[in-house]
Each structure stands twice: as structure tokens, then as C-alpha cells.
N, C-alpha and C positions, 0 to 999 in steps of 0.2 A: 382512602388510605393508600399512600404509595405503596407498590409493589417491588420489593426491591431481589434485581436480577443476578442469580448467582454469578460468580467469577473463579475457575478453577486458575490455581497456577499448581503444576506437578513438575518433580525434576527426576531426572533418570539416565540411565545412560541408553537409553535404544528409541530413537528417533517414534517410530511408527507408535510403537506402546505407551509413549510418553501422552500422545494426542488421542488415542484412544480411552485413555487411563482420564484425561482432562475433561474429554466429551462426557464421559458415564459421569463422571463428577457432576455437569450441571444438566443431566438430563430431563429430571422435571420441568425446566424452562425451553422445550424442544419439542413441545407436542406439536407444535404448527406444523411442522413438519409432514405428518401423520397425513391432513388435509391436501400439503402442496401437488402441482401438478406435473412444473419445470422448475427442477433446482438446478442452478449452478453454483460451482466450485470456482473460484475466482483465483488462481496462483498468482504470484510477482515474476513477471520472467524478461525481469527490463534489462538482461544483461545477454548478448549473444554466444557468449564461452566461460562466464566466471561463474561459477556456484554458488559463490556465498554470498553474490549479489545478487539471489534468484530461488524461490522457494524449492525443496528438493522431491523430486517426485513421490518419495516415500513418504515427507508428511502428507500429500492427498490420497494417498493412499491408506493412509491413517483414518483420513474423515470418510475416504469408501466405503471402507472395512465397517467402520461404526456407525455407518446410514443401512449395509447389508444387514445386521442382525438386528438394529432397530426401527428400523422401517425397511422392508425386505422388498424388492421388488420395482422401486423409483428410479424411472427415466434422469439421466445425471447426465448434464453438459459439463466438461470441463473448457473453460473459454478465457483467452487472452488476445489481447495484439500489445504487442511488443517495442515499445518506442526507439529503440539501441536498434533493433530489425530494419527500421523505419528509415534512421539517420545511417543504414549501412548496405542499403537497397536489398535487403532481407524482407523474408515473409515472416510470418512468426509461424508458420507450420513447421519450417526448418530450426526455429528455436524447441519447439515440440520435439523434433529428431533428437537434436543435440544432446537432449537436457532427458532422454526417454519417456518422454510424455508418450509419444505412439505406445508405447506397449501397454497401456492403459486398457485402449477398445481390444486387445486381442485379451490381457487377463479378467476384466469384468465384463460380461456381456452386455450392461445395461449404460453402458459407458461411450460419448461420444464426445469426440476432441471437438472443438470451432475459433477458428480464429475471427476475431471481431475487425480484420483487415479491410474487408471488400463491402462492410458495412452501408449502401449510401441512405439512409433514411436517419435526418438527426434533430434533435433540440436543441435550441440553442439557449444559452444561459451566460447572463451579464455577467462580467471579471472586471480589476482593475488591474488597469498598469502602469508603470512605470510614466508614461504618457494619456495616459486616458482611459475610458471602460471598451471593450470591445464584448467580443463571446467567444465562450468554447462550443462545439459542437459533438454536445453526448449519443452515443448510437442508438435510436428507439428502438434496437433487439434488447437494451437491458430493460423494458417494460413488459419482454414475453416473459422472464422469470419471476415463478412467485414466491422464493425463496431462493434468495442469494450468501455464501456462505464465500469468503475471503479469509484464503490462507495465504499467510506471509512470514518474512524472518524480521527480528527487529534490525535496525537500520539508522543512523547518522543518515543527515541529509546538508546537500550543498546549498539551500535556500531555507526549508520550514524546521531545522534541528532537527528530527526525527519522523522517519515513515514506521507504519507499522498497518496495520490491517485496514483502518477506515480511507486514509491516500492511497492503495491499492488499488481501489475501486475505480484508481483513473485509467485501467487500463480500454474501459466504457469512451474512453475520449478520440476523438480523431487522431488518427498519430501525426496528421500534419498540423496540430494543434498542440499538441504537451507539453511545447517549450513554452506556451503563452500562458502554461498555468503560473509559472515562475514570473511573470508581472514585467521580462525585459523586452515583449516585442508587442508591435503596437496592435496586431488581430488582422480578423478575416476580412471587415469590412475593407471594398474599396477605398474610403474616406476615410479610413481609420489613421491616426497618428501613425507616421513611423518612426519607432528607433535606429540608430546605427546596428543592432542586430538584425531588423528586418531585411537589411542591405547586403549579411554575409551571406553565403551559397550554406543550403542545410547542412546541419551537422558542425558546423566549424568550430560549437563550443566545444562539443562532445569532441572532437581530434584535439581541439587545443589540450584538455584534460589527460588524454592519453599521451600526446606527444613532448607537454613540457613539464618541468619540475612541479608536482603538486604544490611544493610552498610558493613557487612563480605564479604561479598560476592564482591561489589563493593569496597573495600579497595583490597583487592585478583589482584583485576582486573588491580585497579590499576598500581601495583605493579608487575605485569606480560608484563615480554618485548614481547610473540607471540602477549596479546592483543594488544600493544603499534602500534604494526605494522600493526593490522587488524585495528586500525580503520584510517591508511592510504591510506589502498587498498579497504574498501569498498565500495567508493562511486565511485571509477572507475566501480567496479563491476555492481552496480546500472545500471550505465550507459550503461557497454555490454550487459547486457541481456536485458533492457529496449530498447533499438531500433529495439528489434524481435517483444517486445510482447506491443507497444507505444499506450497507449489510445488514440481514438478518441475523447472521453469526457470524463474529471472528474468532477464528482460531490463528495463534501466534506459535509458529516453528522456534525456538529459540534454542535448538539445540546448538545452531549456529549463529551468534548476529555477527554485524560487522560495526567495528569502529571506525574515529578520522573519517578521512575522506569520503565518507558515503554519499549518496545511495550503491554505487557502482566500484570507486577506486578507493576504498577503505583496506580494513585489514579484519583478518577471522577474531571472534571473542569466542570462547568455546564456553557455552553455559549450563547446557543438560535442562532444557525447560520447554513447558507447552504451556499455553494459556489459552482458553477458549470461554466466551461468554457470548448470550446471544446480548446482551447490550456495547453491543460495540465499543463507544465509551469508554465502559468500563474493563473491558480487554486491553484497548490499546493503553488506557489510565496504568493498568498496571504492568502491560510492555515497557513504558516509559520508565516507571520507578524498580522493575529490573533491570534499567541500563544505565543506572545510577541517576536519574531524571525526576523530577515531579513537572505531573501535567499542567502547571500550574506556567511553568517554564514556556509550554508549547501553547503558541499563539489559537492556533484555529481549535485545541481540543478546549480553549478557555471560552470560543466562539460557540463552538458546541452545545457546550454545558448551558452557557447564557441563554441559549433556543431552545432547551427544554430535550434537544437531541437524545441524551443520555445524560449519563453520571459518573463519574470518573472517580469517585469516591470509592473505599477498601469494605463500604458495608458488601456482606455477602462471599466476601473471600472463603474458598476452599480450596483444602489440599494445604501444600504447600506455605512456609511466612516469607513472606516478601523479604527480611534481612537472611533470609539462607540461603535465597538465590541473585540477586541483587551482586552486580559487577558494574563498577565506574566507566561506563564508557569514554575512551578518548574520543570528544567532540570534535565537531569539524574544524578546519583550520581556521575558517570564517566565523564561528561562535561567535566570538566577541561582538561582532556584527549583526549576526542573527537575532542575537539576544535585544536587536534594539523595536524588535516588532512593537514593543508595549510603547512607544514613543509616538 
């Protein structure tokens, strides 16, 4: 008999309480924990100065709090590297500062930050691109943890329509590697195809985004047959490297997401919501359809489902109906385009 995995959605106005309030909600699906040895807390902190393109410290503090009084005493990594760090000759320790991640190890003692930067031991795993298959290269430090837990805000995305906890997990990825999840450069290998991207100096999409008109920019994109094709290959991509680095729980910050432009140059939606489920799936299933979304829409969570990954489906909902928190997000400017993954 399938077992089917709770999915809290809770809505509130105080960030920290709302994801506490979500956790106790699906607690019986949380004993594994009880067992684990190394947990990590997985944030999004793919942004070097914007907040609401970046998980806020107080929701991990939210999943501290409620690992403290129900499993007391567990050694907790808190670990990212930072891709925006990456392309801005940053470490992600300093997005740690920014964003007060340090005060983490000084208020819980059992608490230690690591950036996944200086990682060199990796696996490699086939992608497609725009040109050919290449690989990314995931850090075999995500195989020391035996409980991985991905907190995120929801998120419009410039390639797969929407990030939320399970694409999180890329931050497991080389950072000279994360533009290759998006399908327009041609990979690691020497012999590998190269696109006209392989050819810019790092970072040049990311400045172009900052420095010209969003709608320029996504008209460009448009109108560009390499994009046309990455955002057909991306959500297979999602899906290779996500079965290395697969959360055991996602938890969804949605007190804030962001619309348009996302992951990074969007705008604030302001929603008062936590979502937490250890079937991942079914977390991000219902991130999606409070951002006015059905998973059905998003290519790689339909890739998911078909492997048996999880389940994206509303059995098991608690707390909270999905039409009472539920806000249309403005889609990216490239939607129209996105939308052609099923093609």
C-alpha cells in the first residue's frame, strides 16, 4: 500500500512561527531524523545583496528551533556556495556575513556554517545542451550527509518557470558549472561542443541582466534559437543532478516570493506562508500551485513524478487550503517560451 506523505501549508504573519507551526504539522513523517548523524540545512543564497532573492536567515532558524526541541542535541551544518559569489569573484562566506548567517554558530551551539566553494572531490553526471550532452560536476561532500533538509522562498525562474526547494539542491554544483545547468554552454569536457556563450568572459549573462532593460533583455532571449533549446533541456537537467543531491525535507519560506523576473531580478509577492514536507515533490507541488502554478506546467516536477521521485499530488495536505493562500504570480517575461518545454 502506498504511503502517502503529509504536506503542511500554514499562513501567518511572523516568518520563524509560521515554519515551526508547518514542521509540527507533518511530524510523524520526521522520525528519520531521530537516527541521522550529519544533517544539513540547505538555504538559497544565489543572490549577493537582495533578500527576496535569497532565503532569510530567520526561516533556518525556524527549522533550528524545531530540530532543538524535537531531536535535541544534533550536529547541524548549515552549507551553500553561492553562484552570483561565483560570477562576482565572491566567496560565499561573505554572502554568509551579508545576509547574517554568522550569527548562526555564535546563537546555537551545535551549529556550523560551510561553504561548499573549495569543495575539489566531485561526480560527474550527464546533462543536455543546447549543443550536446556534457556533465556537471556535483561535490561528493553531499554524500557525508544523511539527512538533507532545503529551505527556500518560492521563485519565477529565467529558464525552468519556477525554483522552489527540490533546484535548490544545485547549490551541491561546481559554481564554475551552474550556468551549464541552463543547457546554453557546451560543458567541462575538452571536446565538448561549444556555444557562443562558452566564448563570453564569466558572468556576462548575469551583468547583461543587471545592466540593460529587463524587457531588452528578455525580448533578446526571446528571440535567441541556443535559449529556445535550453529551456527544453533544462528540466531534464534538474532532474540528473537532483537524484544525487534529493532532499529529505523541503521546507518553503513563502512569507516572501518573488514574481517576473526571477530567480534574482523579479519583484517581492508578499504571502504569509510555510510549506514543509519530507516528500519533496509534494512540497514544492504545492509551492507551485500557491504561486498560481499547477506542477503540471513545470517540466522537470512532471519528470519527477514519472520516476516514481515523489508525488506532487494535494493527498495528505494539512493546515492550511491552497485557495486561501494561492497569489497569481507575474511569470517571467520569457513564459511564453518556457512554456514550450513540453514540445
Amino acid at each position: 500500500m502506498k504511503t502517502i506523505r503529509k504536506v503542511s501549508l500554514v499562513k501567518g504573519v511572523n516568518r520563524k512561527q509560521n515554519i515551526i507551526k508547518a514542521l509540527e504539522l507533518i511530524a510523524p513523517d520526521l522520525t528519520d531524523i531521530a537516527s541521522a548523524k550529519n544533517i544539513l540545512i540547505k538555504p538559497n543564497l544565489t543572490d549577493i545583496k537582495k533578500q527576496i532573492a535569497n532565503t532569510h536567515v530567520e526561516a533556518v532558524e525556524g527549522v533550528i528551533e524545531f530540530l532543538q526541541v524535537h531531536f535535541p542535541g544534533k550536529n547541524i551544518t548549515v552549507g551553500e556556495s553561492s553562484g552570483s559569489a561565483y560570477y562576482r569573484r565572491m566567496r560565499t562566506e561573505d554572502v554568509f556575513r551579508y545576509f547574517h548567517y554568522d550569527t548562526l554558530e555564535k546563537k546555537y551551539p551545535n551549529i556550523r556554517l560551510e561553504s561548499f566553494d573549495s569543495c575539489d572531490e566531485y561526480i560527474r553526471v550527464p546533462i543536455k545542451t543546447a549543443v550536446g550532452v556534457t556533465h556537471l560536476r556535483i561535490a561528493k561532500r553531499s554524500r557525508d550527509f544523511d539527512y538533507k533538509i532545503s529551505v527556500a522562498p518560492p521563485k519565477t525562474h529565467n529558464f525552468a518557470i519556477a525554483t522552489l526547494g527540490i533546484k535548490n539542491m544545485a547549490g551541491f554544483v561546481k559554481q564554475e558549472d551552474m550556468s551549464t545547468i541552463h543547457g546554453m554552454k557546451g560543458g567541462i569536457e575538452v571536446d565538448a561542443p561549444e556555444t557562443f556563450f562558452d566564448k563570453l568572459p564569466k558572468g556576462t549573462i548575469s551583468y547583461m541582466r543587471r545592466s540593460l532593460p529587463n524587457w531588452l533583455v528578455n525580448y533578446l532571449f526571446r528571440h535567441f534559437r541556443t535559449y529556445i533549446k535550453a529551456v527544453k533541456v533544462i528540466h531534464y537537467n534538474i532532474l540528473s543532478f537532483s537524484k544525487l543531491v534529493w532532499p529529505d525535507l523541503v521546507v518553503i519560506d513563502g512569507m516572501v516570493g518573488m514574481e517576473g523576473d526571477g530567480p534574482i531580478d523579479g519583484n517581492s509577492v508578499e504571502l504569509g506562508v510555510a510549506i514543509a514536507s519530507s516528500d519533496a515533490l509534494k512540497a514544492d507541488g504545492i509551492g507551485a500551485r500557491v504561486m498560481g502554478l499547477e506542477p503540471e506546467q513545470i517540466g522537470y516536477m512532471v519528470y519527477m513524478q514519472r520516476e516514481g521521485l515523489g508525488d506532487y499530488s494535494v493527498e495528505g495536505l494539512v493546515g492550511e487550503q491552497i485557495e486561501n493562500a494561492r497569489k497569481a504570480f507575474k511569470l517571467h517575461g520569457c513564459y511564453e517560451v518556457q512554456k514550450e518545454w513540453k514540445d
